[in-house]
GUTORMAR-550687 format. One record per residue: residue number from 1; residue in three letters; y, z, x of N, C-alpha, C in turn. Coordinates in Angstrom, 3 decimals. Example, Ala and Ser with C-alpha at 12.3 -4.5 7.8 and 13.67 -1.06 7.14 Angstrom:
<recs>
+------+------+----------+----------+----------+----------+----------+----------+----------+----------+----------+
! resi ! resn !       nY !       nZ !       nX !      caY !      caZ !      caX !       cY !       cZ !       cX !
+------+------+----------+----------+----------+----------+----------+----------+----------+----------+----------+
!    1 !  ALA !   -5.690 !    7.800 !   13.190 !   -4.500 !    7.800 !   12.300 !   -3.300 !    7.800 !   13.200 !
!    2 !  SER !   -2.250 !    7.080 !   12.850 !   -1.060 !    7.140 !   13.670 !    0.030 !    7.870 !   12.900 !
+------+------+----------+----------+----------+----------+----------+----------+----------+----------+----------+
</recs>
This chain:
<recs>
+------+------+----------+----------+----------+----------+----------+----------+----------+----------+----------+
! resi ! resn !       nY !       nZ !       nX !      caY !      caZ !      caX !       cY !       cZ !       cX !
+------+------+----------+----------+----------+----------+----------+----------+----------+----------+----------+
!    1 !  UNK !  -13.921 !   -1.800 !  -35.159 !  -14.323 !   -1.489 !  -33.805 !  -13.370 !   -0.431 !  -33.261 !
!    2 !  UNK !  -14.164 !    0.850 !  -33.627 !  -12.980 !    2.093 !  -32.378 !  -13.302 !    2.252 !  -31.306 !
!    3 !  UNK !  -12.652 !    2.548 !  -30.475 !  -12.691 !    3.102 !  -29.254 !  -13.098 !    4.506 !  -28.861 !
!    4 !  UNK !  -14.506 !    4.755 !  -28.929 !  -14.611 !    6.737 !  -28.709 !  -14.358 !    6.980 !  -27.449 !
!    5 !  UNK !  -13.357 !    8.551 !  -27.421 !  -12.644 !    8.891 !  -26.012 !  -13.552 !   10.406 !  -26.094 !
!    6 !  UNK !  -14.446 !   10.052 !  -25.325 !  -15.031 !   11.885 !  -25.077 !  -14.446 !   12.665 !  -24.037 !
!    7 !  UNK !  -14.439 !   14.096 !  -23.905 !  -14.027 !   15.087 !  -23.249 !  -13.974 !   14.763 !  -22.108 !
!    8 !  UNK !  -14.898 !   13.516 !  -21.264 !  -14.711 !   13.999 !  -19.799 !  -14.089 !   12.753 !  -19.503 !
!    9 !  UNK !  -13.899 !   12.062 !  -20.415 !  -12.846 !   10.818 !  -20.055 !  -11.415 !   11.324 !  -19.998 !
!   10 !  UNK !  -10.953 !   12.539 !  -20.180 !   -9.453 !   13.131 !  -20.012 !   -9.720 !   13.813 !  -18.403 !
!   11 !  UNK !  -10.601 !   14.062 !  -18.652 !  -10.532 !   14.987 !  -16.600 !  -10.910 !   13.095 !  -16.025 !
!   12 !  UNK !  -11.189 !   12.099 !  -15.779 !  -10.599 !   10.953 !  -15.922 !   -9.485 !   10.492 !  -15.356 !
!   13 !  UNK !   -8.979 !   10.791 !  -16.635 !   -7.594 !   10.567 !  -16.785 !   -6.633 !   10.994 !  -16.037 !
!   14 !  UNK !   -6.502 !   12.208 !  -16.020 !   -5.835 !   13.159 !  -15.429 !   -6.067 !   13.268 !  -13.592 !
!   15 !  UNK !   -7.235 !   12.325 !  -13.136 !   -7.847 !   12.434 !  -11.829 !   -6.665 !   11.191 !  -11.482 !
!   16 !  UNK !   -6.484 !   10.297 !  -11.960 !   -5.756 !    8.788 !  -12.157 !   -4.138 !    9.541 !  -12.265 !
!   17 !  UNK !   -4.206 !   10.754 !  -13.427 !   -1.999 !   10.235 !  -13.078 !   -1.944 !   11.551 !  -11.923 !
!   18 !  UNK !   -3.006 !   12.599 !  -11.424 !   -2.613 !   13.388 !  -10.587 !   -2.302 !   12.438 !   -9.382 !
!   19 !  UNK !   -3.597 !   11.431 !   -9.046 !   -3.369 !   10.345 !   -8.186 !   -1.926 !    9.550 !   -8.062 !
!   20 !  UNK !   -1.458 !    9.302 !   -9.098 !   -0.366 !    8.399 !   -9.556 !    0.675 !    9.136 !   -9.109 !
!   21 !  UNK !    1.018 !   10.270 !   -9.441 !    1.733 !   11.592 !   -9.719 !    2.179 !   11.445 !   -8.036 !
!   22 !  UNK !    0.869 !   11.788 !   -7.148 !    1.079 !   12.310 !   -5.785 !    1.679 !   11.247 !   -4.766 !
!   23 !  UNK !    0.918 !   10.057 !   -5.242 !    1.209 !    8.705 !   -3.930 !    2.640 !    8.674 !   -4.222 !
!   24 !  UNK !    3.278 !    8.874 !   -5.873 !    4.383 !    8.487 !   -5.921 !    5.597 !    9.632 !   -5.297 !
!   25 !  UNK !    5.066 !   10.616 !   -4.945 !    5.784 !   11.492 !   -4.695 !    5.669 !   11.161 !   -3.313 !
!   26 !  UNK !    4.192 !   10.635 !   -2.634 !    4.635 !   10.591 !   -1.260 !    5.859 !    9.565 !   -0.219 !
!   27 !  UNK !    5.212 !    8.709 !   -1.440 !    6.205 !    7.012 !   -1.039 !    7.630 !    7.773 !   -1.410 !
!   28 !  UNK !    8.215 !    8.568 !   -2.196 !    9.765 !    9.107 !   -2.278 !    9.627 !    9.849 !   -1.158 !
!   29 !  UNK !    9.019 !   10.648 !   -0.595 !    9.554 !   12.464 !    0.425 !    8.869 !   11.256 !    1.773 !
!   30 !  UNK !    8.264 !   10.439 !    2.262 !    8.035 !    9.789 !    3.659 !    8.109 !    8.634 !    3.796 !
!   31 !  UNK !    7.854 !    7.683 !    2.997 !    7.716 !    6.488 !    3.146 !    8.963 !    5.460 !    2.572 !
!   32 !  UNK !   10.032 !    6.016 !    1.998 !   11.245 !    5.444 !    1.315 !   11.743 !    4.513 !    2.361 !
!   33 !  UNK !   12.505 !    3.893 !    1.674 !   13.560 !    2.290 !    2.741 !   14.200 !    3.462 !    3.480 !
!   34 !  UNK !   13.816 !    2.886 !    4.662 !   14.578 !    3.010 !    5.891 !   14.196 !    4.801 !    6.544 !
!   35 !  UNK !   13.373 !    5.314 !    5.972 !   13.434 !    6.898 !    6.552 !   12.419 !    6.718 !    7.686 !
!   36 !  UNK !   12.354 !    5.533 !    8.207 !   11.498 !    5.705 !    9.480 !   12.448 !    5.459 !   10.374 !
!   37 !  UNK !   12.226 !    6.958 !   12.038 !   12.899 !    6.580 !   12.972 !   12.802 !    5.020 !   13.541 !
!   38 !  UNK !   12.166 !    4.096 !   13.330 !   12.587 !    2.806 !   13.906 !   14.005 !    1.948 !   13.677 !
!   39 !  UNK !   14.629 !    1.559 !   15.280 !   15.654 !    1.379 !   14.814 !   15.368 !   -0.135 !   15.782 !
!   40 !  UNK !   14.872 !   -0.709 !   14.762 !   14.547 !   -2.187 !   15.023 !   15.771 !   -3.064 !   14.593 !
!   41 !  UNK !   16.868 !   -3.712 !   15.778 !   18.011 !   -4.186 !   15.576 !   18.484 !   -5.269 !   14.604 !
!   42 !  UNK !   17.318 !   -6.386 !   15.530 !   17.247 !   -7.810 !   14.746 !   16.325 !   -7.501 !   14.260 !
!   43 !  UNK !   16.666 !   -7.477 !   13.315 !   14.840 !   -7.787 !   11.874 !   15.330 !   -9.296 !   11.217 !
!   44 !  UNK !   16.389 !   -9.422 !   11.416 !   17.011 !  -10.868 !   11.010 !   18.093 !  -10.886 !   11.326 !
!   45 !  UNK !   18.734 !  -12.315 !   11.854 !   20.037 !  -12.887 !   11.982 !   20.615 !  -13.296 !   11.079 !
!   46 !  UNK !   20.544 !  -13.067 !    9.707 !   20.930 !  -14.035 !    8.057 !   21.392 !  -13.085 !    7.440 !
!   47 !  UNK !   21.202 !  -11.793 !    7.580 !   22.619 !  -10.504 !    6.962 !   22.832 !   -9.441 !    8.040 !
!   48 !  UNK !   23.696 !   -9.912 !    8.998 !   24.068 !   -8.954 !   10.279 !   25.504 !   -8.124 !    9.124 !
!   49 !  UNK !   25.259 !   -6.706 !    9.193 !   26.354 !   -5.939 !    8.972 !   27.094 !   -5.352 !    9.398 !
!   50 !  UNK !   28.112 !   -4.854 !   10.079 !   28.559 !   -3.727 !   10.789 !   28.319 !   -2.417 !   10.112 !
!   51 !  UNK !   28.056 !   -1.273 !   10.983 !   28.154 !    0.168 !    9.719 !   29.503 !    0.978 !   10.293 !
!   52 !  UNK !   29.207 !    1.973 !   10.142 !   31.019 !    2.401 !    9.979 !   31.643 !    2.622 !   12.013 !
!   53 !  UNK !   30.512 !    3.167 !   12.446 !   30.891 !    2.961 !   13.844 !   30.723 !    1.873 !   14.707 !
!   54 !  UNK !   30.960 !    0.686 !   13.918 !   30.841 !   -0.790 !   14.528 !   29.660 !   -1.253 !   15.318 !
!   55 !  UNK !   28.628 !   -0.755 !   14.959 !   27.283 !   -1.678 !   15.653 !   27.320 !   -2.189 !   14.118 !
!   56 !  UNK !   26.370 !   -3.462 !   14.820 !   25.762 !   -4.243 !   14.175 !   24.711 !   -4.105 !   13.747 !
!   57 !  UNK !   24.334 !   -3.603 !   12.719 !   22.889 !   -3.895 !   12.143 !   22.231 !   -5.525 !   11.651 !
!   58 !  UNK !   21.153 !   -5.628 !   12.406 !   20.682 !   -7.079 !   11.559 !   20.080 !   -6.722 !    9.792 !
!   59 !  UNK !   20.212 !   -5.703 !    9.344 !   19.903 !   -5.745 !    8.366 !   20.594 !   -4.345 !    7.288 !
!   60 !  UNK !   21.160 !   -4.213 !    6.360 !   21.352 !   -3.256 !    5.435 !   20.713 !   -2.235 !    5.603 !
!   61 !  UNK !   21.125 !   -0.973 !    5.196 !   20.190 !    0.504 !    5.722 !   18.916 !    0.490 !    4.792 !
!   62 !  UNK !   19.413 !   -0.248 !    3.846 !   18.091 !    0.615 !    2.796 !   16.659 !   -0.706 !    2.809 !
!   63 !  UNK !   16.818 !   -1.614 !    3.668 !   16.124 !   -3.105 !    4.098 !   14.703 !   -2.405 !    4.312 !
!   64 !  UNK !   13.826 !   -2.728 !    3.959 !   12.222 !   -2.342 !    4.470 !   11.876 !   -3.780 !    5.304 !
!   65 !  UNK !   11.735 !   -3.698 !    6.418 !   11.693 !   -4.620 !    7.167 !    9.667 !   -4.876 !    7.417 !
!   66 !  UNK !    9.942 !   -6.446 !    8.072 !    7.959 !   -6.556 !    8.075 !    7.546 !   -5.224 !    9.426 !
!   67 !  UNK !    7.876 !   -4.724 !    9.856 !    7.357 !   -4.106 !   11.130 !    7.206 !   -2.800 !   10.303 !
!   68 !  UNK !    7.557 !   -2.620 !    9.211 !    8.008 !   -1.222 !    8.554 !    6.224 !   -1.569 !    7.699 !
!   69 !  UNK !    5.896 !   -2.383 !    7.109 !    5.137 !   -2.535 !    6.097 !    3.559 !   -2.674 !    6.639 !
!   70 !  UNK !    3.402 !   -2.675 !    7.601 !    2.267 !   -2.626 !    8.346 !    2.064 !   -1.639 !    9.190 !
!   71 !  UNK !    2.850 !   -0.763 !    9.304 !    3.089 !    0.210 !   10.056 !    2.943 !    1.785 !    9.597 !
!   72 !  UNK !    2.666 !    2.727 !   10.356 !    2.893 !    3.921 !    9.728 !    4.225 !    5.065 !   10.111 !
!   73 !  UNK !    4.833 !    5.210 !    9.399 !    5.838 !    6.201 !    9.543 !    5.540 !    7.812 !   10.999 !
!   74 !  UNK !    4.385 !    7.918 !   10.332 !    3.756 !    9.043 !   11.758 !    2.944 !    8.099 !   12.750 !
!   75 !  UNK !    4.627 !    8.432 !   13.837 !    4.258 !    8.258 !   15.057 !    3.006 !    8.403 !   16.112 !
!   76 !  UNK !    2.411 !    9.677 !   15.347 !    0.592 !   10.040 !   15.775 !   -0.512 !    9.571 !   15.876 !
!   77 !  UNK !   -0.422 !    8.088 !   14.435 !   -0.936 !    7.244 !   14.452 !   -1.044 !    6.130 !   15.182 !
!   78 !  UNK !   -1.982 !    5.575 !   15.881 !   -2.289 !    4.842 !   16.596 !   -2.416 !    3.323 !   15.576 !
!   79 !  UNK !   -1.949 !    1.954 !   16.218 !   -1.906 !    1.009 !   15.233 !   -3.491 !    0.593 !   15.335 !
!   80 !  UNK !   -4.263 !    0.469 !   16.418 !   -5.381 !    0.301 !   16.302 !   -6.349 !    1.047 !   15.050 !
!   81 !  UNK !   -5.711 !    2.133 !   14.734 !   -6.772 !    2.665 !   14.030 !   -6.643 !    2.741 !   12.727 !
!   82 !  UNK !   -5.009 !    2.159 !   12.103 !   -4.878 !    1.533 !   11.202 !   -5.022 !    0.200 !   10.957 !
!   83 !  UNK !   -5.178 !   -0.262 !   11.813 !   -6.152 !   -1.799 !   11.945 !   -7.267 !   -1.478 !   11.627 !
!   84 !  UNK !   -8.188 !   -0.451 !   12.087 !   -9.564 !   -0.384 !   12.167 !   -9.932 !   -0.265 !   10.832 !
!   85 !  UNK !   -9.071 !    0.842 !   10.171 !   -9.301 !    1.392 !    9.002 !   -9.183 !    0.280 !    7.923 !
!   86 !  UNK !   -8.425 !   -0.623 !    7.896 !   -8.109 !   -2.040 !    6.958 !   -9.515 !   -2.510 !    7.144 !
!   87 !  UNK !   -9.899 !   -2.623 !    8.350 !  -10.875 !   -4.020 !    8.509 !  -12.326 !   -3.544 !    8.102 !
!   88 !  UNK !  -12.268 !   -1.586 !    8.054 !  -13.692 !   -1.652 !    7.403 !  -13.363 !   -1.710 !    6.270 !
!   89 !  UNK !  -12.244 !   -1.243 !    5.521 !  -11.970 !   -1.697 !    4.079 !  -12.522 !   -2.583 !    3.501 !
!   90 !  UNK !  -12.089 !   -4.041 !    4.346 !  -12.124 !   -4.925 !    3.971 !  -13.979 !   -5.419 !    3.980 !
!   91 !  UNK !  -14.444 !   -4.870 !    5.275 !  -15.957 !   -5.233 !    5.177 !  -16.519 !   -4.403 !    4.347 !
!   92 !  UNK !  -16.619 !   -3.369 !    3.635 !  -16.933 !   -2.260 !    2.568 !  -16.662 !   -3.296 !    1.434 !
!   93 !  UNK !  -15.594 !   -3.682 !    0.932 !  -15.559 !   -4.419 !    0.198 !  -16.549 !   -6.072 !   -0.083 !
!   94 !  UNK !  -16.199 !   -6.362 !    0.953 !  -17.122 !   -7.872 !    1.218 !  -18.284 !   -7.519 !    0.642 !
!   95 !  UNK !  -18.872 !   -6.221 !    1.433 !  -20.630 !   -6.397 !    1.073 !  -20.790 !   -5.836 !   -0.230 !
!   96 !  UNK !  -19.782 !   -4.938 !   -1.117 !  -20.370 !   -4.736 !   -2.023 !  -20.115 !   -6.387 !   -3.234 !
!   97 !  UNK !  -19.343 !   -7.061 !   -2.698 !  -18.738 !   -8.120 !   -3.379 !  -20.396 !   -9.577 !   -2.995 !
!   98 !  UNK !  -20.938 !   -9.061 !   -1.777 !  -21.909 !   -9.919 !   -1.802 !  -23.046 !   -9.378 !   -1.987 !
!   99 !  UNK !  -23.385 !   -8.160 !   -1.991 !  -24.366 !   -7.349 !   -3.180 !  -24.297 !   -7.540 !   -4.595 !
!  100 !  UNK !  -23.147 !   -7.742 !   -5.015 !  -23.386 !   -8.383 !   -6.512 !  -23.555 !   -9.220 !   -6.849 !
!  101 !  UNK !  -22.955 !  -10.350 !   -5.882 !  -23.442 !  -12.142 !   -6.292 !  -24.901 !  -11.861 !   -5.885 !
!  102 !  UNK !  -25.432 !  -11.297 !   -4.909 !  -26.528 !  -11.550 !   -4.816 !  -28.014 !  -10.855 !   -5.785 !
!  103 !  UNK !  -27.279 !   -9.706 !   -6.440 !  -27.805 !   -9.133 !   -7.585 !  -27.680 !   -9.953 !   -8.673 !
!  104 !  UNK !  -26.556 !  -10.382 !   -8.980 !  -26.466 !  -10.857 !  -10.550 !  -25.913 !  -12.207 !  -10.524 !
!  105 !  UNK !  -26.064 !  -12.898 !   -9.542 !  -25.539 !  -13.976 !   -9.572 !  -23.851 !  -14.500 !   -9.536 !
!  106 !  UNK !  -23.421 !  -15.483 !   -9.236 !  -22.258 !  -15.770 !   -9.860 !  -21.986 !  -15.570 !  -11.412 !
!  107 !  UNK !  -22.896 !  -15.559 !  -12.030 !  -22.771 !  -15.071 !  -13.733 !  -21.521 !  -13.772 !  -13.876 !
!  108 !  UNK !  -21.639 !  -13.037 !  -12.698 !  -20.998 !  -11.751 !  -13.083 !  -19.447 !  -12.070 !  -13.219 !
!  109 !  UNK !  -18.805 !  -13.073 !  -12.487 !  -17.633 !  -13.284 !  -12.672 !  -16.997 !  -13.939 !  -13.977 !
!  110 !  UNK !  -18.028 !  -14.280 !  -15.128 !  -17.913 !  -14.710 !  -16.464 !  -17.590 !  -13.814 !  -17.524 !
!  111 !  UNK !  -17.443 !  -12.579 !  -16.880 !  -17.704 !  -10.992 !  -17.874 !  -15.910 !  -11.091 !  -17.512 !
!  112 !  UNK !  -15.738 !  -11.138 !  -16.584 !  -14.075 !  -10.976 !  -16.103 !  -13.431 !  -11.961 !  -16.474 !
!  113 !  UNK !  -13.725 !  -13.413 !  -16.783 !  -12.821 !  -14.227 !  -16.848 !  -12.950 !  -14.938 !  -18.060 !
!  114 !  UNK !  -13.620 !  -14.339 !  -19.236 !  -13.331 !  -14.640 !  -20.569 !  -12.556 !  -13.032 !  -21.276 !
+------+------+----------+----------+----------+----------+----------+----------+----------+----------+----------+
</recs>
């Protein structure tokens, strides 16, 4: 049993690590620990540090805190509309997820889980 790889399965490919390639470059140059102006004090009381000019940080510089992870780095963005944008995600998803049970039955989840 081989595996045949034809020509347009490399433009494919290449659509996947340009993808790979870019997010990862974006998460290093904007999205890295701590390069957001938020200077959210207490993110926790369980590792308070001093830094060199004696404030207290509630947390280490390089800490990705929960307010950081739901959030977007550009200030331009409105949180509503990164809410909005999740929740049709999430309904885009649903219906194509109940377009298929309802096409092919629960059967289809037997192809995935053997």
């Amino acid at each position: 049993m081989a595996l045949v790889v034809y020509w347009y399965d490399f433009i494919c490919f290449g659509i996947v690590v340009v993808a790979y390639i870019g997010s990862l470059w974006i998460l290093w140059r904007k999205e890295g620990a701590s390069r957001c102006d938020d200077n959210t004090i207490y993110e926790s009381l369980l590792a308070a540090q001093a830094d060199g000019d004696g404030f207290v940080r509630a947390t280490h510089k390089a800490h990705v805190g929960s307010n950081q992870l739901w959030s977007s780095c550009w200030k331009g963005v409105h949180p509503g509309c990164l809410f909005l944008t999740r929740f049709l995600s999430f309904v885009a998803m649903a219906v194509f997820l109940s377009w298929d049970i309802l096409d092919w039955d629960a059967s289809i989840f037997i192809y995935y889980t053997e």
